[in-house]
PyMOL Python script that loads the backbone (N, CA, C, O; Angstrom):
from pymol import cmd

cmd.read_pdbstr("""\
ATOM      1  N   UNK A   1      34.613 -14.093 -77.483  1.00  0.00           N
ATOM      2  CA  UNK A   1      34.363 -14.211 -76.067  1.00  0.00           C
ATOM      3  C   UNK A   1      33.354 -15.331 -75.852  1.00  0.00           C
ATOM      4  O   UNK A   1      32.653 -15.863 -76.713  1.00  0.00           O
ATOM      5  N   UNK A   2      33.402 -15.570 -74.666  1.00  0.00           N
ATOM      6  CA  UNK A   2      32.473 -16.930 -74.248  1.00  0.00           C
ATOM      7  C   UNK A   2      31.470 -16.463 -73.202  1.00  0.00           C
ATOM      8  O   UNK A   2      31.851 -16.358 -72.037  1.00  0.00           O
ATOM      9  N   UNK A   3      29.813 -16.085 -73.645  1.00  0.00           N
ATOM     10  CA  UNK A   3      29.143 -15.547 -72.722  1.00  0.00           C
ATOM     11  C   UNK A   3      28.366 -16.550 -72.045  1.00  0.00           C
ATOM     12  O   UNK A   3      27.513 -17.346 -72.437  1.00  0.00           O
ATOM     13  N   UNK A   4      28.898 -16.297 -70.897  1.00  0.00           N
ATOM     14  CA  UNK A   4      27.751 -17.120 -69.955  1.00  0.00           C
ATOM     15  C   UNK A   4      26.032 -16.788 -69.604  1.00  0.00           C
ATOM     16  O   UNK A   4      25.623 -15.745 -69.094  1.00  0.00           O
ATOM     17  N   UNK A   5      25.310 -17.789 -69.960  1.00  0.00           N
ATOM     18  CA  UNK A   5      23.687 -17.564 -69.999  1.00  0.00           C
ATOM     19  C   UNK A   5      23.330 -18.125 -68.892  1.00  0.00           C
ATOM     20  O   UNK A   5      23.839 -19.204 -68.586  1.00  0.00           O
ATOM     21  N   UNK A   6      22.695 -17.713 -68.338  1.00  0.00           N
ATOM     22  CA  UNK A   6      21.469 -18.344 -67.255  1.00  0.00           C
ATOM     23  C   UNK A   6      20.321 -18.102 -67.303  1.00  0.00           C
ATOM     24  O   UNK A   6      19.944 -16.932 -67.224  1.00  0.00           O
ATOM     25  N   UNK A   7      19.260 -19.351 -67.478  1.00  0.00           N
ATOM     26  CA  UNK A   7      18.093 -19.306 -67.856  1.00  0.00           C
ATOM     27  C   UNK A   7      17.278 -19.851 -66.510  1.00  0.00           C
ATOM     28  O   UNK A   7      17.697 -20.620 -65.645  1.00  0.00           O
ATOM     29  N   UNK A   8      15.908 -19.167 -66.619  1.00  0.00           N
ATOM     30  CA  UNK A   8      15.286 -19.139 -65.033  1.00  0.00           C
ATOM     31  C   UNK A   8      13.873 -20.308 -65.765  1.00  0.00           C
ATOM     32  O   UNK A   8      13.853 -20.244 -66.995  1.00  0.00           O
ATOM     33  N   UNK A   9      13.092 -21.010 -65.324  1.00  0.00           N
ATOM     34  CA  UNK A   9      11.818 -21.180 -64.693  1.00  0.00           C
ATOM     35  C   UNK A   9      11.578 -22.498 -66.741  1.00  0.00           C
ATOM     36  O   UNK A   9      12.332 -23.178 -67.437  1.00  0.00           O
ATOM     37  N   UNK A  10      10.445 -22.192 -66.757  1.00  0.00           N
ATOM     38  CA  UNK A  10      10.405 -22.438 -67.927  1.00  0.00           C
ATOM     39  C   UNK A  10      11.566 -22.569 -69.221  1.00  0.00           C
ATOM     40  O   UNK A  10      12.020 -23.557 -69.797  1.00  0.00           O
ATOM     41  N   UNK A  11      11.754 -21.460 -69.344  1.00  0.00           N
ATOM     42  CA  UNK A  11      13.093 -21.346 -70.036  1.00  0.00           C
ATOM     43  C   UNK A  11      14.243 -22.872 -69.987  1.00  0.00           C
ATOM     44  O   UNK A  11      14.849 -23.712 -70.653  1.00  0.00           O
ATOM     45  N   UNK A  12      13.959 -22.432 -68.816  1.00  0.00           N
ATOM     46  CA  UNK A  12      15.634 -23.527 -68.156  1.00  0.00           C
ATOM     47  C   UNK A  12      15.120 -25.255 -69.161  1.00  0.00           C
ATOM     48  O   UNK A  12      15.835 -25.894 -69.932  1.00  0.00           O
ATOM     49  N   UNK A  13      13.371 -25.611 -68.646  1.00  0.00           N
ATOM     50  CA  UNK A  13      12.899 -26.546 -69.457  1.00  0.00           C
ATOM     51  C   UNK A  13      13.308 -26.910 -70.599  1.00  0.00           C
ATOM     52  O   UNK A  13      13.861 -27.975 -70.874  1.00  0.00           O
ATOM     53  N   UNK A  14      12.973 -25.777 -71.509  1.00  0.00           N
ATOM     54  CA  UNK A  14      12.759 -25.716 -73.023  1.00  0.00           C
ATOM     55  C   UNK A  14      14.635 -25.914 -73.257  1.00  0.00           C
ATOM     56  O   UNK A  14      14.989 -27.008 -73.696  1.00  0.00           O
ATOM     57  N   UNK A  15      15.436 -25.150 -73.041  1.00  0.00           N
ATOM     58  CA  UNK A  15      16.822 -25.498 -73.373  1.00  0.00           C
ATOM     59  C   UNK A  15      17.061 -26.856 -72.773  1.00  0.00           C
ATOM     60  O   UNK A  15      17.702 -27.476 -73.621  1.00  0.00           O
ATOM     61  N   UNK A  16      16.910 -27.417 -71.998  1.00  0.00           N
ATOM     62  CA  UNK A  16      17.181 -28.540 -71.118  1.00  0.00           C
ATOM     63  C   UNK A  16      18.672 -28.458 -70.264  1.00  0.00           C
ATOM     64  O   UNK A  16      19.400 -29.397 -69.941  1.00  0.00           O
ATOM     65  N   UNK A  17      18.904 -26.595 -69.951  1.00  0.00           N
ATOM     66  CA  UNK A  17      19.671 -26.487 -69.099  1.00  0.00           C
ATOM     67  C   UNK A  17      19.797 -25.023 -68.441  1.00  0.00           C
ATOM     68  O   UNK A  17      19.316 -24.117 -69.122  1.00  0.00           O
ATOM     69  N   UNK A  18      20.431 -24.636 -67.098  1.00  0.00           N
ATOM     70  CA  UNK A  18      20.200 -23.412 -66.601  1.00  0.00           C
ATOM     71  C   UNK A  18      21.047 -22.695 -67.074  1.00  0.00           C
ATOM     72  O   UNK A  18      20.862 -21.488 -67.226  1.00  0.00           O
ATOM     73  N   UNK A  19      22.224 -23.350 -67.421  1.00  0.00           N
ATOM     74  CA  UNK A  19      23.391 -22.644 -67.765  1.00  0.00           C
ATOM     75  C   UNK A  19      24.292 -23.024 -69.320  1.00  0.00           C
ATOM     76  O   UNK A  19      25.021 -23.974 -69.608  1.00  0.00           O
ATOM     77  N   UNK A  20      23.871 -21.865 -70.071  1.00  0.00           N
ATOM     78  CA  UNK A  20      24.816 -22.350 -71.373  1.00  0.00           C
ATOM     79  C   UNK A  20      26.107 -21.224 -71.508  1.00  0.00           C
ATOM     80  O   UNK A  20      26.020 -20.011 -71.318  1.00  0.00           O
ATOM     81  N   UNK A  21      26.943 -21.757 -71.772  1.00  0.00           N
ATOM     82  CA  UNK A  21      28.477 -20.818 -72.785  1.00  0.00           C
ATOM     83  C   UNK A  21      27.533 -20.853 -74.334  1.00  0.00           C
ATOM     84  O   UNK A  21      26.722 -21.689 -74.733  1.00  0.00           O
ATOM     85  N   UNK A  22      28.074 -19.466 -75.023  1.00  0.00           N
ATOM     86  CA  UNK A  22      27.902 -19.159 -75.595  1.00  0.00           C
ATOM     87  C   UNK A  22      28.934 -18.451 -76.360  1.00  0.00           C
ATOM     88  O   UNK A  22      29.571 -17.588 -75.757  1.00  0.00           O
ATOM     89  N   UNK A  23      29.196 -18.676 -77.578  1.00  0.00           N
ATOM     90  CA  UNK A  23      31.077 -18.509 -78.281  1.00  0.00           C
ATOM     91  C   UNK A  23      29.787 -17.096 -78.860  1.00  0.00           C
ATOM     92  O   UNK A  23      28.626 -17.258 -79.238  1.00  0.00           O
ATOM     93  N   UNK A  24      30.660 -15.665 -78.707  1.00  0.00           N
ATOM     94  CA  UNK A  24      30.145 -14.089 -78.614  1.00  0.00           C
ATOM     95  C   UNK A  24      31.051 -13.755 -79.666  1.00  0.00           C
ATOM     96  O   UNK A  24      32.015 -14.520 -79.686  1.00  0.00           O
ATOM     97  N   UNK A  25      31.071 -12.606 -80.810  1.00  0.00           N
ATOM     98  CA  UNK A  25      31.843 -11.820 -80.799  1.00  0.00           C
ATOM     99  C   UNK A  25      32.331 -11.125 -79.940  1.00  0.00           C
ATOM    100  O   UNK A  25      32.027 -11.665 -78.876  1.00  0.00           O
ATOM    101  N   UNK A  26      33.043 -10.043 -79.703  1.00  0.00           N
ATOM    102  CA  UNK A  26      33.484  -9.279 -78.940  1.00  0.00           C
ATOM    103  C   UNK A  26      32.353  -7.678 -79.772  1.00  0.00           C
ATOM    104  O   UNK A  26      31.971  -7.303 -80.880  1.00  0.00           O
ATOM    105  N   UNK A  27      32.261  -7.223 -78.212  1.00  0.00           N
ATOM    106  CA  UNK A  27      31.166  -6.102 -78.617  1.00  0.00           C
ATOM    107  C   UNK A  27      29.647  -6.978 -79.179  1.00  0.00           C
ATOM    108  O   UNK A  27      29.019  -6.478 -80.112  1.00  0.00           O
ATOM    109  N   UNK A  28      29.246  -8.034 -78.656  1.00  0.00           N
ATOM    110  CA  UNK A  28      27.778  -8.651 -78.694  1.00  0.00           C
ATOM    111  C   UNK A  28      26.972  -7.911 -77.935  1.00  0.00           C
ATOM    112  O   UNK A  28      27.405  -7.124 -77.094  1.00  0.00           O
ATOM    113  N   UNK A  29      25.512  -8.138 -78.213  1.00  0.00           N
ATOM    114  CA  UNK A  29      24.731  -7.278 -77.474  1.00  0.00           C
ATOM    115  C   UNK A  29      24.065  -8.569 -77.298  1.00  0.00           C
ATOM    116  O   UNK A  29      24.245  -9.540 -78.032  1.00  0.00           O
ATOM    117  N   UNK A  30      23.096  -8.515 -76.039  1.00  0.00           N
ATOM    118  CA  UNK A  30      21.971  -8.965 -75.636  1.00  0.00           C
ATOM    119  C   UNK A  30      21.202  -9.882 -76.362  1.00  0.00           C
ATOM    120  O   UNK A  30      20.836 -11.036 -76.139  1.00  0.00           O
ATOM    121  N   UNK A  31      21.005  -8.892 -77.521  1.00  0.00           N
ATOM    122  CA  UNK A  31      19.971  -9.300 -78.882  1.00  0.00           C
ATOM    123  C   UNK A  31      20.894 -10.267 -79.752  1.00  0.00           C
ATOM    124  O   UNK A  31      20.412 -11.093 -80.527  1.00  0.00           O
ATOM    125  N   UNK A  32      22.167 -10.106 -79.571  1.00  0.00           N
ATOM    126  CA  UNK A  32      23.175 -10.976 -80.304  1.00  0.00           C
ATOM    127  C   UNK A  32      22.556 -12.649 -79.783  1.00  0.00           C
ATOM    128  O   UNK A  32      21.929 -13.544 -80.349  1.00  0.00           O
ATOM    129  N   UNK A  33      23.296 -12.388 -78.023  1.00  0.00           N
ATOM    130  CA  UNK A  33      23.242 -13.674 -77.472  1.00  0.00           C
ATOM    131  C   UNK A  33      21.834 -14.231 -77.814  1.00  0.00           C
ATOM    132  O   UNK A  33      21.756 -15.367 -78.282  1.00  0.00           O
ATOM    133  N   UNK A  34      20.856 -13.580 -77.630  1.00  0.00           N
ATOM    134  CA  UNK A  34      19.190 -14.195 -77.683  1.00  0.00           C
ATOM    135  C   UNK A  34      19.203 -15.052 -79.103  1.00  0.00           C
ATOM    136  O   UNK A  34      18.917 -16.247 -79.185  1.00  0.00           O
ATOM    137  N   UNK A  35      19.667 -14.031 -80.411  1.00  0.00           N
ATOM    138  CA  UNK A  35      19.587 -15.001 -81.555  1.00  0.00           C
ATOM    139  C   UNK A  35      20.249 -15.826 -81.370  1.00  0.00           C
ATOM    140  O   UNK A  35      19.550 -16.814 -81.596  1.00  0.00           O
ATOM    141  N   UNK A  36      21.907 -16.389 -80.881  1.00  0.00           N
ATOM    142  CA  UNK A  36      22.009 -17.445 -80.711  1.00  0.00           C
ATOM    143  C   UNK A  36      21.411 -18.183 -80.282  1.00  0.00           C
ATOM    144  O   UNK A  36      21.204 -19.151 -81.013  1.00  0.00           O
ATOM    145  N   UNK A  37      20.809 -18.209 -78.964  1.00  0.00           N
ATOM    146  CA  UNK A  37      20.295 -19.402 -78.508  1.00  0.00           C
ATOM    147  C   UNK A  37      19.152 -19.709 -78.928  1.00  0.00           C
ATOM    148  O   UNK A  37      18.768 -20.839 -78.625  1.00  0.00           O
ATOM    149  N   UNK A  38      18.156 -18.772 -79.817  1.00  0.00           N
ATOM    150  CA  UNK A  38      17.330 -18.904 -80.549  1.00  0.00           C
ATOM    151  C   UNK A  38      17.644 -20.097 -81.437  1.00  0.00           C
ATOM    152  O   UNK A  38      17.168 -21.229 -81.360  1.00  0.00           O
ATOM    153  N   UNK A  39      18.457 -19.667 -82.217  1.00  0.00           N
ATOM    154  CA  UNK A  39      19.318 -20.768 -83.099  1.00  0.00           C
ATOM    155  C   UNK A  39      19.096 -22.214 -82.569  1.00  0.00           C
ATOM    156  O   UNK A  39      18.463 -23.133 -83.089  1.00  0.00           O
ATOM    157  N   UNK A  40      19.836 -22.169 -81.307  1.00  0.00           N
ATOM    158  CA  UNK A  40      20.187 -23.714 -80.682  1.00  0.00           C
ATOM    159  C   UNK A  40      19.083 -24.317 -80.123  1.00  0.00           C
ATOM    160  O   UNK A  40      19.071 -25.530 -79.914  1.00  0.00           O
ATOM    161  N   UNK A  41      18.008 -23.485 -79.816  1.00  0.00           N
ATOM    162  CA  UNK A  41      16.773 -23.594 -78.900  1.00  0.00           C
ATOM    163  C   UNK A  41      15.151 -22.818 -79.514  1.00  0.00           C
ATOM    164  O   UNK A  41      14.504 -21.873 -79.063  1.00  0.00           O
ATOM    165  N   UNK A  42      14.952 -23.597 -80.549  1.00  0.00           N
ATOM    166  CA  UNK A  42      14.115 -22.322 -81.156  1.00  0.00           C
ATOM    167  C   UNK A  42      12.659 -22.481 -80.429  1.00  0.00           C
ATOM    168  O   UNK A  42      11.880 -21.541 -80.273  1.00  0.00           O
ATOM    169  N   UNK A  43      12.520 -23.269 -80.182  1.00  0.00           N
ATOM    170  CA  UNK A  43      11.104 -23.165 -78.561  1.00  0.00           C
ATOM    171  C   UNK A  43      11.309 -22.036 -77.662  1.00  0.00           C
ATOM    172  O   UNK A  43      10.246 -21.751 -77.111  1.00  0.00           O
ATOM    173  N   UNK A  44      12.361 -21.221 -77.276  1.00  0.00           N
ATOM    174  CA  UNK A  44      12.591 -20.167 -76.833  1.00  0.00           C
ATOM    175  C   UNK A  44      12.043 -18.947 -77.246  1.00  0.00           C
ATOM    176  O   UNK A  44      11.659 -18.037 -76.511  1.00  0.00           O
ATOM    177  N   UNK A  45      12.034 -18.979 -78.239  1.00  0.00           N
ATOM    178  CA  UNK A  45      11.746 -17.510 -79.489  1.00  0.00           C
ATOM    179  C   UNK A  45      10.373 -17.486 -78.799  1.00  0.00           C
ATOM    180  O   UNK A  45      10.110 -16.568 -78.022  1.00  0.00           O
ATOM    181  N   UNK A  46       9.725 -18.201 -78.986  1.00  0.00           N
ATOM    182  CA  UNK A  46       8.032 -17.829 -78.653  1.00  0.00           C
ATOM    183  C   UNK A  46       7.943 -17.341 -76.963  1.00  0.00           C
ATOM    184  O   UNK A  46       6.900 -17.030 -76.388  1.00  0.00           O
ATOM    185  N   UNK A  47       9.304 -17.367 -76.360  1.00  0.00           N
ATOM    186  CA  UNK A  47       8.945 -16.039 -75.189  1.00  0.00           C
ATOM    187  C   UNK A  47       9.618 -14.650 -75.526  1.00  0.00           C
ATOM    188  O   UNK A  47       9.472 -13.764 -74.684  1.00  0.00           O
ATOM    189  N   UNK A  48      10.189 -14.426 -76.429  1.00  0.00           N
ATOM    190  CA  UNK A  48      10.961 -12.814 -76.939  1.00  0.00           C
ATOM    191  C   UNK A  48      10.321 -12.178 -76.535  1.00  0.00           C
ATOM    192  O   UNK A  48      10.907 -11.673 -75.577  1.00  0.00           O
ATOM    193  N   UNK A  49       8.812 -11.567 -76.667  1.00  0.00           N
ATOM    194  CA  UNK A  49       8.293 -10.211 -76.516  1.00  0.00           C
ATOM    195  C   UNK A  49       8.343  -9.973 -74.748  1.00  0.00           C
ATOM    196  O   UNK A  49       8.198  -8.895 -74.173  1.00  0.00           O
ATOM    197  N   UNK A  50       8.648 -11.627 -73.968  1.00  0.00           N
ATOM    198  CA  UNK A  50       8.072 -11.375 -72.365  1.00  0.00           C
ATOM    199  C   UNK A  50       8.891 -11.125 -71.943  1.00  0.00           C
ATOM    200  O   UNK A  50       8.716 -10.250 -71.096  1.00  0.00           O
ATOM    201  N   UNK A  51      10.304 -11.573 -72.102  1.00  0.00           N
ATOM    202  CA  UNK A  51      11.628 -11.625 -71.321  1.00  0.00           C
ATOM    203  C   UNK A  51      11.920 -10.924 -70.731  1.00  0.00           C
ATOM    204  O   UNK A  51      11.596  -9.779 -71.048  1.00  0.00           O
ATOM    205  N   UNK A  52      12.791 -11.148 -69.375  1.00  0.00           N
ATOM    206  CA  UNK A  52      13.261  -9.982 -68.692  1.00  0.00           C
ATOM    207  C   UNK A  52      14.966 -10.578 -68.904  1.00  0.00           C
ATOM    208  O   UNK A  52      15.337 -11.743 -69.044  1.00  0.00           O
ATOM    209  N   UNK A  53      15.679  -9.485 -68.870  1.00  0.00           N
ATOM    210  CA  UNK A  53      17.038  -9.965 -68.979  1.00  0.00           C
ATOM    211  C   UNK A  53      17.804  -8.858 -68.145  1.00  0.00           C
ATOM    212  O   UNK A  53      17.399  -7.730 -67.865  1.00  0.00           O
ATOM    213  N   UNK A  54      19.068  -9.482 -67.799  1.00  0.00           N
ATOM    214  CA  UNK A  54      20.025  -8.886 -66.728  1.00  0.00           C
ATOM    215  C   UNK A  54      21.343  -9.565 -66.769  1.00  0.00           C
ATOM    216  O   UNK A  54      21.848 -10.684 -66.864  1.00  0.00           O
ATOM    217  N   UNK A  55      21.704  -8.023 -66.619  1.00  0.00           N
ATOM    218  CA  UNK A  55      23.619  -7.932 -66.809  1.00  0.00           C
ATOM    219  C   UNK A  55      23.837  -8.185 -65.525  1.00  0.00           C
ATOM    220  O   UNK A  55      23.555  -7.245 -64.782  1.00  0.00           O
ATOM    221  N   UNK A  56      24.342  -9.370 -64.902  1.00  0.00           N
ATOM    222  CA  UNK A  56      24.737  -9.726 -63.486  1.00  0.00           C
ATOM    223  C   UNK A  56      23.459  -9.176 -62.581  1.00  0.00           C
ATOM    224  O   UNK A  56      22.363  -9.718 -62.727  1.00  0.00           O
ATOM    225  N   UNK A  57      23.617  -8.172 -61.717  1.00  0.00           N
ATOM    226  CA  UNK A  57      22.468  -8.493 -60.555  1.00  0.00           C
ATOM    227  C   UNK A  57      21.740  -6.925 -61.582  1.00  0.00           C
ATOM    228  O   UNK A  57      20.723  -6.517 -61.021  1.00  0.00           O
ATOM    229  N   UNK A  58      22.092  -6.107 -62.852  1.00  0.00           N
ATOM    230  CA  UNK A  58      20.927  -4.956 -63.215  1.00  0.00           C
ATOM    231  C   UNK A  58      20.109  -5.470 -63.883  1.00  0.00           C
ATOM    232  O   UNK A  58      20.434  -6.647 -64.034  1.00  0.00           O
ATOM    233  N   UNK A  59      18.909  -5.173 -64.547  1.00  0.00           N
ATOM    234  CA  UNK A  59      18.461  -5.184 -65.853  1.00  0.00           C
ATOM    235  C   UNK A  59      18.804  -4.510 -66.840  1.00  0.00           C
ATOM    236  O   UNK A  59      19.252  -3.373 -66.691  1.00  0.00           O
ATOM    237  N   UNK A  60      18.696  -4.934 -67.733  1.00  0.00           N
ATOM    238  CA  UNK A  60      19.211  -4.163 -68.940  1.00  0.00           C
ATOM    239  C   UNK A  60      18.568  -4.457 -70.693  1.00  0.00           C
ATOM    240  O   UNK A  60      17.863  -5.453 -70.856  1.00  0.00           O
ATOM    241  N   UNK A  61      18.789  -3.788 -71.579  1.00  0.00           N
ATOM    242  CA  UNK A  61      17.943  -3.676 -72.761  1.00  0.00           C
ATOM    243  C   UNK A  61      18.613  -4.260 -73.483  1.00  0.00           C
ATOM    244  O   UNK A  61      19.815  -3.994 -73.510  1.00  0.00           O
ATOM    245  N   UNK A  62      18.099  -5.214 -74.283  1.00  0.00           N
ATOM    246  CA  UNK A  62      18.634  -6.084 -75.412  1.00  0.00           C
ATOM    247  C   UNK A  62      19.782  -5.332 -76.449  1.00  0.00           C
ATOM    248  O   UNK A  62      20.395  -5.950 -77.320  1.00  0.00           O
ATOM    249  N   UNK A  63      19.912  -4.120 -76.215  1.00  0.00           N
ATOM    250  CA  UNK A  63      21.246  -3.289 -77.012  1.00  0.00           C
ATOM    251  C   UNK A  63      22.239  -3.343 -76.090  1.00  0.00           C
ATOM    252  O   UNK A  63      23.098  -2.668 -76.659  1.00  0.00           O
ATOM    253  N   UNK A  64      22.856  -3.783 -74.745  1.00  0.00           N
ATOM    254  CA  UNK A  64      23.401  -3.275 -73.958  1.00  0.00           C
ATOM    255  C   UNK A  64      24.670  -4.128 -74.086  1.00  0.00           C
ATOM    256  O   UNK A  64      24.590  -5.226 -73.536  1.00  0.00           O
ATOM    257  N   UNK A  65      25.881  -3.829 -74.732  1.00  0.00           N
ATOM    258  CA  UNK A  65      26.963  -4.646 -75.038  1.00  0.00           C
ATOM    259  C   UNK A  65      27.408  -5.509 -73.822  1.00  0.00           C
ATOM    260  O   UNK A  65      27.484  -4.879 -72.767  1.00  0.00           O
ATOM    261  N   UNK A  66      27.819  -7.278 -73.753  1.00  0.00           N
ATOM    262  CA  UNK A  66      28.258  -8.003 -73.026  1.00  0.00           C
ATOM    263  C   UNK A  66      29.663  -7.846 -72.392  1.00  0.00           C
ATOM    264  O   UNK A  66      30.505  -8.583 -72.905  1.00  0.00           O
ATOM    265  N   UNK A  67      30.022  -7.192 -71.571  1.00  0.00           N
ATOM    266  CA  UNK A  67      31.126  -7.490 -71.185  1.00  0.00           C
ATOM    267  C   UNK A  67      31.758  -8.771 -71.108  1.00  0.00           C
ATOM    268  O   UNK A  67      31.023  -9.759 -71.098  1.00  0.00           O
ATOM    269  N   UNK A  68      33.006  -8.922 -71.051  1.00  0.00           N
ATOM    270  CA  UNK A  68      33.864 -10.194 -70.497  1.00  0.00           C
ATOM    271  C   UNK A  68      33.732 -10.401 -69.014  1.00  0.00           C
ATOM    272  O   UNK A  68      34.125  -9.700 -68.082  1.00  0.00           O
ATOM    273  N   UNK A  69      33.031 -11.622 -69.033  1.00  0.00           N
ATOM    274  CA  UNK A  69      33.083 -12.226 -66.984  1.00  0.00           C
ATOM    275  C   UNK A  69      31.467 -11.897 -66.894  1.00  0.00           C
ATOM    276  O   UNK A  69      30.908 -12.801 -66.274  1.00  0.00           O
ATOM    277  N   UNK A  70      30.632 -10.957 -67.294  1.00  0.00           N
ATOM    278  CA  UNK A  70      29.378 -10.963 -67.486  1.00  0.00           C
ATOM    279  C   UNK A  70      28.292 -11.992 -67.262  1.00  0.00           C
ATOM    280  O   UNK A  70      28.336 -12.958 -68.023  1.00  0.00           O
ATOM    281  N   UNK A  71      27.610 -11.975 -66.625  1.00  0.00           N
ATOM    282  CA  UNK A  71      26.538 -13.226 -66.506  1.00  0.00           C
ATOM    283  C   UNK A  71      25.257 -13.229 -66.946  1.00  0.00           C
ATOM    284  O   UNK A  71      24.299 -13.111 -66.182  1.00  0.00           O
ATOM    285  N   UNK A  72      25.146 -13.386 -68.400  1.00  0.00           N
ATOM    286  CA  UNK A  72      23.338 -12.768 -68.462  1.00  0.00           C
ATOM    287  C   UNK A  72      22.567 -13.560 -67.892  1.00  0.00           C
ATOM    288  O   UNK A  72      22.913 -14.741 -67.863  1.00  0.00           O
ATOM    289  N   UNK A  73      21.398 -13.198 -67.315  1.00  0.00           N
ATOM    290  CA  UNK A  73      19.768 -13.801 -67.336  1.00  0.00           C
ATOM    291  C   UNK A  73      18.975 -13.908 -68.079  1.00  0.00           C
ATOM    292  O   UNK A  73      18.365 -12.843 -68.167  1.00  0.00           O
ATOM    293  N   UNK A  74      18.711 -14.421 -68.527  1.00  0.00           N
ATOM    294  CA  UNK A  74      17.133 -14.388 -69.268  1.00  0.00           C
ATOM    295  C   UNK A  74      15.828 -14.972 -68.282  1.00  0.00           C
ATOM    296  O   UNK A  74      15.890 -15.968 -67.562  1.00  0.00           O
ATOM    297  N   UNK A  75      15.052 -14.384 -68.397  1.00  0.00           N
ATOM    298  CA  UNK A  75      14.052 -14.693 -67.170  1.00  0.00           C
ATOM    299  C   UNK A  75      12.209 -15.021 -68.044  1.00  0.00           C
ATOM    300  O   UNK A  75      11.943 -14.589 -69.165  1.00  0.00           O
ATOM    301  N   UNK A  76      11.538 -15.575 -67.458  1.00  0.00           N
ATOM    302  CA  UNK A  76      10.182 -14.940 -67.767  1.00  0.00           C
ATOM    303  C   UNK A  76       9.607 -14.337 -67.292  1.00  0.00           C
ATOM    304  O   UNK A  76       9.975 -14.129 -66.136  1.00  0.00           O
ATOM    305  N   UNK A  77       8.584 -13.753 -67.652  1.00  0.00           N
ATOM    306  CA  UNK A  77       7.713 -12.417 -67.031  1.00  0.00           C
ATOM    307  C   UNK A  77       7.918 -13.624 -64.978  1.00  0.00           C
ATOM    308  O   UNK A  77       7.944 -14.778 -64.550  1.00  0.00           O
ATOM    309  N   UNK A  78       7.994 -12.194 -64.523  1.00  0.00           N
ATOM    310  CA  UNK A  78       7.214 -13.008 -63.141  1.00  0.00           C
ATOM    311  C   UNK A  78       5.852 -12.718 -63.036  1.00  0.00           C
ATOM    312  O   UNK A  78       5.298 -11.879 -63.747  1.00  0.00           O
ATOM    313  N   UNK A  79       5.098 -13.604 -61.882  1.00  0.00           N
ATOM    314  CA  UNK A  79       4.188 -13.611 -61.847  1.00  0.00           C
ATOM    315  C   UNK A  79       3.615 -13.778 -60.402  1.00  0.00           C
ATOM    316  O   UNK A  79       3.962 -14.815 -59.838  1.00  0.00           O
ATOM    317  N   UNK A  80       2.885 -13.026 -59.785  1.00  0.00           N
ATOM    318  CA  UNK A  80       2.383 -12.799 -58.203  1.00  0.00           C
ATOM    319  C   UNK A  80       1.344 -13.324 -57.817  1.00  0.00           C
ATOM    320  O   UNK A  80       0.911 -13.910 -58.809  1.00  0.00           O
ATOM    321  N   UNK A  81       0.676 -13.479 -56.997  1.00  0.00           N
ATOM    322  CA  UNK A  81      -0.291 -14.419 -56.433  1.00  0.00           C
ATOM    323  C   UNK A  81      -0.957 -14.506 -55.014  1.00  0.00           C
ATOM    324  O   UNK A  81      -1.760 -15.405 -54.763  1.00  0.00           O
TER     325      UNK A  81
END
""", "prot")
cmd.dss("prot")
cmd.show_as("cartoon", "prot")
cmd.util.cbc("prot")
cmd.orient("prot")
């Protein structure tokens, strides 16, 4: 499967894009996609512990299998002011 990523704020920087495809097994989790792009983007890794991530408009936990048509987020912490 081909998972679509969207990366918010910082993030988006460090990859040098908002939106990557990502070639998935079928039955990938969360934690799957993250090591990939870890892989492709390893300036990323040093936000793992902050991330917020989301299955289309929920949140959801780095175990939570990718559906097909799926849109993840990866986000950074927000922050208020």
């Amino acid at each position: 499967m081909i998972a679509k990523i969207e990366l918010y704020s910082a993030l988006r920087d460090l990859a040098g894009a908002g939106e990557i495809e990502l070639p998935l097994a079928d039955g990938a989790t969360v934690q799957d996609a993250l090591d990939a792009l870890y892989k492709k983007f390893p300036a990323l890794a040093e936000w793992d512990k902050q991330l917020l991530l989301a299955a289309d408009l929920d949140y959801v936990e780095r175990s939570h299998v990718i559906q097909s048509g799926e849109i993840i987020s990866i986000m950074p912490p927000v922050q208020g002011g």
